[in-house]
N, C-alpha and C positions, 0 to 999 in steps of 0.2 A: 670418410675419415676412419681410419681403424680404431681397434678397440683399445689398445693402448692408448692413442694419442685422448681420447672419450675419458678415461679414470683419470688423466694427467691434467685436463683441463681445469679450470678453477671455478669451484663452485657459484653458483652467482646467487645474490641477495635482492631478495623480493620484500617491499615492506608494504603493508597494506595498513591502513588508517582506517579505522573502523570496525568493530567486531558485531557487527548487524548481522540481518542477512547478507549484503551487498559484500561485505568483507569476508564470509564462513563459504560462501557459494564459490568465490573467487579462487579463494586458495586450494578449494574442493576440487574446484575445474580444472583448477592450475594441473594438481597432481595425473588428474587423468589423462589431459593432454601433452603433459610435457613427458620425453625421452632421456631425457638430461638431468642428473641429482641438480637441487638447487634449495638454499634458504629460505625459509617466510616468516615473518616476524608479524604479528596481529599486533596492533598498538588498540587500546580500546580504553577511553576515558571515565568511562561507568566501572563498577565493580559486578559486573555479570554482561553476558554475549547474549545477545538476540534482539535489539536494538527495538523494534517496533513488536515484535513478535515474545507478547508477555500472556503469558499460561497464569492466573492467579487461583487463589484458594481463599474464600473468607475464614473470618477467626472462630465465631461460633459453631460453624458445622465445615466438615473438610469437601466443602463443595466445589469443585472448579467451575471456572468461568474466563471466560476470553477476555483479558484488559487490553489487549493489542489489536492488531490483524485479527478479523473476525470470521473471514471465512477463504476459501479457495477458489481462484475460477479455472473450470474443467472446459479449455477450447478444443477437447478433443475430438468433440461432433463435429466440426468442422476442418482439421489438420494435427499436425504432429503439434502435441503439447508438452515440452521437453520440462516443466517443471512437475508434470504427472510422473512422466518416466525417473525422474529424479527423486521420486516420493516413493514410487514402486522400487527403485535401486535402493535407498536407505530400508526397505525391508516396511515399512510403516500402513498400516492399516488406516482406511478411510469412511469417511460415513456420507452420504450425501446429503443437503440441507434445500431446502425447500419452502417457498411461501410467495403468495398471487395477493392478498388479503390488502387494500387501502382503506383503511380507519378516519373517514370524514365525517364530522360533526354526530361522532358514536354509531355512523350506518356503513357497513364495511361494504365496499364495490371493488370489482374487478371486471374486465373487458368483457369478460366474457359472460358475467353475469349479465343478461338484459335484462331480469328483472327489477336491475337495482336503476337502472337506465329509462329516464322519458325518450321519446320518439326522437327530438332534435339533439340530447344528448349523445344516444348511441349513432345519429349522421356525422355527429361532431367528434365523436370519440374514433369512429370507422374511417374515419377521412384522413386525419393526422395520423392515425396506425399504419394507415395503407401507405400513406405519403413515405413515413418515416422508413418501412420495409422498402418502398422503391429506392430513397436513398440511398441505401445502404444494406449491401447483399450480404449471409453469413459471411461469405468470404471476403469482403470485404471489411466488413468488422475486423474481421481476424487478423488483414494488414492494417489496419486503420490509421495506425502509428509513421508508415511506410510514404504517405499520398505528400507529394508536393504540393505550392500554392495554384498552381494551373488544374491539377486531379482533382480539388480539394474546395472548392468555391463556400461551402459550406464553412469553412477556416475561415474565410474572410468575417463572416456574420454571428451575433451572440446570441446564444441559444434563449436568450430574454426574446429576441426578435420571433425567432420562431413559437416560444408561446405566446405571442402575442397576436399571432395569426391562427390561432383556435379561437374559433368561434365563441363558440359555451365558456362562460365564466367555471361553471363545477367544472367540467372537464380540464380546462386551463390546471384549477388546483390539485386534481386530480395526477395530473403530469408532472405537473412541479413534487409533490407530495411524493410521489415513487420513487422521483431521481435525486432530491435533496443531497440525502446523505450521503449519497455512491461520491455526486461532485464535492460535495466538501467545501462548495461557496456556491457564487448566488448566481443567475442563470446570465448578468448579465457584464459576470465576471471572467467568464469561461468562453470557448466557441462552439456554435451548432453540431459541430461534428462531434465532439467531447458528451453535449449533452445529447444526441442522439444514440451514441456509445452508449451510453448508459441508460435510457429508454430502453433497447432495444438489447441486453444484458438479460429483463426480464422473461423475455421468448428462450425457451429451452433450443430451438432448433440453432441459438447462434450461440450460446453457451449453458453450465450448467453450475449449481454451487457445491462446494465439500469442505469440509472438515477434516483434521484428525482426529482418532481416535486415541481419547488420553492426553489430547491435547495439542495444538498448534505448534506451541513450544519445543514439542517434541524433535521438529526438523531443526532447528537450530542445535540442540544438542544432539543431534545424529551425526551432524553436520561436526560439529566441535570435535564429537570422539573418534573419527575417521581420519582427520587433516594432523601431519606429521608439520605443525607449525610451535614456534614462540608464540604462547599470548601472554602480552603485557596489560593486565588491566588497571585501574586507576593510574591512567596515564594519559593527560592531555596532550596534544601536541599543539603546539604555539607557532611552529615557523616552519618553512619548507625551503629549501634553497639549493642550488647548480653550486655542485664543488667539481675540482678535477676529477673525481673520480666516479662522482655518479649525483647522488640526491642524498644533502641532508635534512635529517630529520631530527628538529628540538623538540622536548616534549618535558611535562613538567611534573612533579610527583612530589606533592609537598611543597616542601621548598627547593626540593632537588631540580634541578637542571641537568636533562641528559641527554646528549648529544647521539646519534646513530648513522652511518653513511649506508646507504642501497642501491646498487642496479638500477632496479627499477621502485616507484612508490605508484601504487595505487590507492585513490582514495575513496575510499566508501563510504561516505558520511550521505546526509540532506542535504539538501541546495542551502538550504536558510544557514546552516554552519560554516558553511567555506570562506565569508567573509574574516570569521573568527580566528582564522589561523593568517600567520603574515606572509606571504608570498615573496620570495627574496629576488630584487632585481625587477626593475622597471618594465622587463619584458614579459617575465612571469606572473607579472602583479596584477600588469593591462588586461593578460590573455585570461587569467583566473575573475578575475572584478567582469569581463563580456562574458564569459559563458556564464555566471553567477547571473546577471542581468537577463538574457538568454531566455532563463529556466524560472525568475522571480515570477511565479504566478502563487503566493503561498493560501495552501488551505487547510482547515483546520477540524478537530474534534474532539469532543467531550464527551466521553464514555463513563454512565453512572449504571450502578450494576446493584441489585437487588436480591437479597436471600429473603421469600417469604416461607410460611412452614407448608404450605402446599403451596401447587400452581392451578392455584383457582379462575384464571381464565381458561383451562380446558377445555370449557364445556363450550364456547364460544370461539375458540380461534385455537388451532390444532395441529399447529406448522408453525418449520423452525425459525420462523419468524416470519414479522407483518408492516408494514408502515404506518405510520401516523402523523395525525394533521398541526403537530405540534412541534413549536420550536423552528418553522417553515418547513417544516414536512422530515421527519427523524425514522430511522428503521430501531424496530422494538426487535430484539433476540430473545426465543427461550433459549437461553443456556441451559435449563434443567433438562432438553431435551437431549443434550451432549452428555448427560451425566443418567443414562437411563435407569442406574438398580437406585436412584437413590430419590426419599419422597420428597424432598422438599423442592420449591418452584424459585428459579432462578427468571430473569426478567434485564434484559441489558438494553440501554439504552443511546442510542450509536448518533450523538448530535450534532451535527454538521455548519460548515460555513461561517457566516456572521453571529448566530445567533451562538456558534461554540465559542467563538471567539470572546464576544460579549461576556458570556456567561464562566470563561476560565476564572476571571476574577473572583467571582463568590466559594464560598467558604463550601465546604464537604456538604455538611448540612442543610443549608440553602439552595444548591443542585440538587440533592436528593427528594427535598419537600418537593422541587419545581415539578419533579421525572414524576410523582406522585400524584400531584395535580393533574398532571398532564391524562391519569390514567382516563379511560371515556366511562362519561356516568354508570356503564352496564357491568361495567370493571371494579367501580370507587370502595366499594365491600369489603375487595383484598385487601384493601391498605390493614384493617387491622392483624392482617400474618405477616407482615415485616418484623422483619428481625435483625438486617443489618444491611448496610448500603457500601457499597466504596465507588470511588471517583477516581477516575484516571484522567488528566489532560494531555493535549497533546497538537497543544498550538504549532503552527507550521508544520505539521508531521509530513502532508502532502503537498502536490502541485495540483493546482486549478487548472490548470492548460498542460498536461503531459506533455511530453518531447517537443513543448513551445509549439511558435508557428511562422514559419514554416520548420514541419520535421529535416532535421541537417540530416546530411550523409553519416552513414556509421563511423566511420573516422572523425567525423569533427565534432560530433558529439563525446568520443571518449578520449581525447587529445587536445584537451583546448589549447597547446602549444607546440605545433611539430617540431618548428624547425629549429630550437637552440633545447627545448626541452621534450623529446617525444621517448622519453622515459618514464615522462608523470601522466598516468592515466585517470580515468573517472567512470565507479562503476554505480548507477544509481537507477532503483524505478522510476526517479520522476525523468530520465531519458525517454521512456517508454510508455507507461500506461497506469504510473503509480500504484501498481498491483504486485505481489511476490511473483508474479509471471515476469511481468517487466523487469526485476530486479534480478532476476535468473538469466532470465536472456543477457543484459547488461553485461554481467561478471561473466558469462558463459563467450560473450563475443571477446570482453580483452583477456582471459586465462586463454583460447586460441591465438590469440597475438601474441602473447607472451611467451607460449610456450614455441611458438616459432622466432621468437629475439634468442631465445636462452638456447 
């Protein structure tokens, strides 16, 4: 096509639902691979962009602390990890994060510790480790998302079953206790492949953890001031519907009702949200209500975050964080460790599954005493350098079962409707592996599709 006919052509209109990550990544990706000028419009129903991805500050001291997404995972030990390099392209400095430490009944153990180990425990603990490594190679891990029901026999079975075949009761809790919070529900809610993913997350040779520096949040706004898009913020949208000309889009602002037509619409929201919006037409309503069905594995967390005036667990636990036997097994972050010039000791508490679920209902106050309780007797001392607490929930945030089971083909995961609607896409981590990795890949597979429609 020559050049003329190229500037003559009519712009086309991309609307994207969601101003997350899933929605900031998409329209990011959109620009790099498309050749063609073209529209994007952010619809976003909160009054700020980075949807899971919250950088907070408390009020007494200007401390940061992670109320979102807590950390990064770095697959690069094992293959090309495109949301590293997307971290490295927005220019963004990283810190690494690190910690082995399982806090049982106040005596902290790790594998590799034998002294914290009896003789049956460490056969019991060496046996399921070795099992688990056979299962499941780095590189495997690294597809893991990929495996059909026939590759995949482990998908069939819940990773309840498999602690249940560890011998050792401590060991058993032990296991449970490390991967709690990663799952985000209960072991025998998820599948053995899911909870071996996350066992095996631990071992550095199949991944690694990171931070930004300055904060998490910081990729979202890298993200925002880069993308040549419309964002519309406090704007819900309500309906989605096939007109002759492409997809509209109602959305509501007040009392105002505003109508928009697109090309194409991408939506970048949760799985737990898509119900919420109305899907116009029996065909698009079926196809939206199955893949929602599909992907309903919801899980859940409650993050209580502590400013004390030192971090006087130093002297005992010395990493960016540790596990504990609390709340059915919760990962403890120093945030103060993210915040190095400054003295005071931050302490986050990252609570998973049922027990987050549960405990969303009680008040600011009542989760903070809990997280406090919860500290191990050799800890209880701190409580008097509390100074301020905050709570963030965050019911449904994830998927229990990523990319379902069995994992669909990359099309029919981001197209729950080809054939009258293959204009409306879906860009989500819980496609994937519930991680901003997964959430990169996602948006990064349809802006390549899009940028070859447009």
């Amino acid at each position: 096509m020559g050049t003329g006919n190229v500037l003559h052509m009519r712009r086309r209109n991309v609307g994207i639902i969601g101003g997350g990550p899933g929605g900031l990544m998409t329209a990011y990706c959109l620009q790099k691979h498309a050749n063609v000028p073209f529209r994007a419009t952010i619809v976003e129903a909160t009054s700020r962009l980075g949807g899971k991805i919250l950088t907070s500050r408390f009020d007494a001291a200007a401390v940061m602390y992670e109320a979102g997404a807590a950390e990064l995972y770095d697959y690069s030990v094992v293959g090309h990890d495109p949301l590293r390099a997307l971290i490295a392209e927005l220019g963004l400095a990283t810190m690494p994060m690190d910690g082995c430490k399982v806090i049982m009944n106040d005596s902290g153990a790790h594998r590799d510790d034998a002294y914290e180990w009896g003789s049956a425990e460490r056969l019991a603990l060496e046996k399921f480790d070795t099992w688990a490594h056979e299962c499941m190679s780095p590189r495997q891990f690294y597809d893991s998302d990929w495996k059909d029901a026939a590759g995949d026999p482990l998908g069939q079975r819940t990773f309840c079953s498999v602690l249940e075949n560890i011998s050792d009761k401590r060991v058993r809790r032990y296991v449970q206790t490390m991967v709690h919070s990663d799952l985000a529900t209960e072991p025998h809610q998820t599948n053995a492949t899911y909870g071996l993913h996350n066992y095996l997350m631990n071992d550095p040779a199949y991944m690694r953890l990171y931070t930004i520096d300055g904060g998490i949040e910081r990729l979202p706004q890298e993200l925002a001031s880069r993308i040549d898009a419309e964002i519309l913020l406090n704007q819900t949208v309500t309906r989605v519907e096939k007109v002759a000309t492409g997809l509209r889009v109602v959305s509501c602002q007040g009392n105002e009702r505003i109508e928009r037509e697109f090309d194409f619409v991408v939506v970048a929201l949760p799985n737990h949200l898509l119900p919420t919006i109305e899907w116009g037409g029996p065909v698009l309503a079926e196809a939206m209500q199955r893949h929602h069905a599909y992907y309903d594995y919801p899980a859940h967390y409650v993050r209580v975050t502590i400013l004390f005036e030192r971090p006087f667990w130093r002297q005992h636990i010395n990493e960016s964080f540790f596990m504990l036997d609390a709340f059915g097994g919760c990962c403890v972050y120093d945030e103060s460790s993210r915040n190095s010039n400054d003295s005071h000791g931050v302490l986050g508490w990252l609570i998973g599954g049922e027990p987050a679920l549960r405990m969303s209902g009680l008040s600011d106050g009542a989760l903070i005493e809990k997280v406090l309780e919860s500290l191990p007797p050799s800890l209880q001392a701190g409580r008097e350098c509390f100074v301020e607490g905050r709570v963030h929930r965050w019911a449904n945030a994830v998927n229990g079962m990523p990319a379902g089971y069995p994992p669909q083909k990359m099309d029919v995961r981001h197209v729950p409707e080809p054939t009258q609607h293959p204009n409306l896409l879906i860009v989500g981590d819980y496609l994937f592996d519930s991680t901003l990795n997964g959430v990169h890949d996602s948006a990064d597979y349809v802006a390549e599709w899009l940028a070859g429609e447009l």
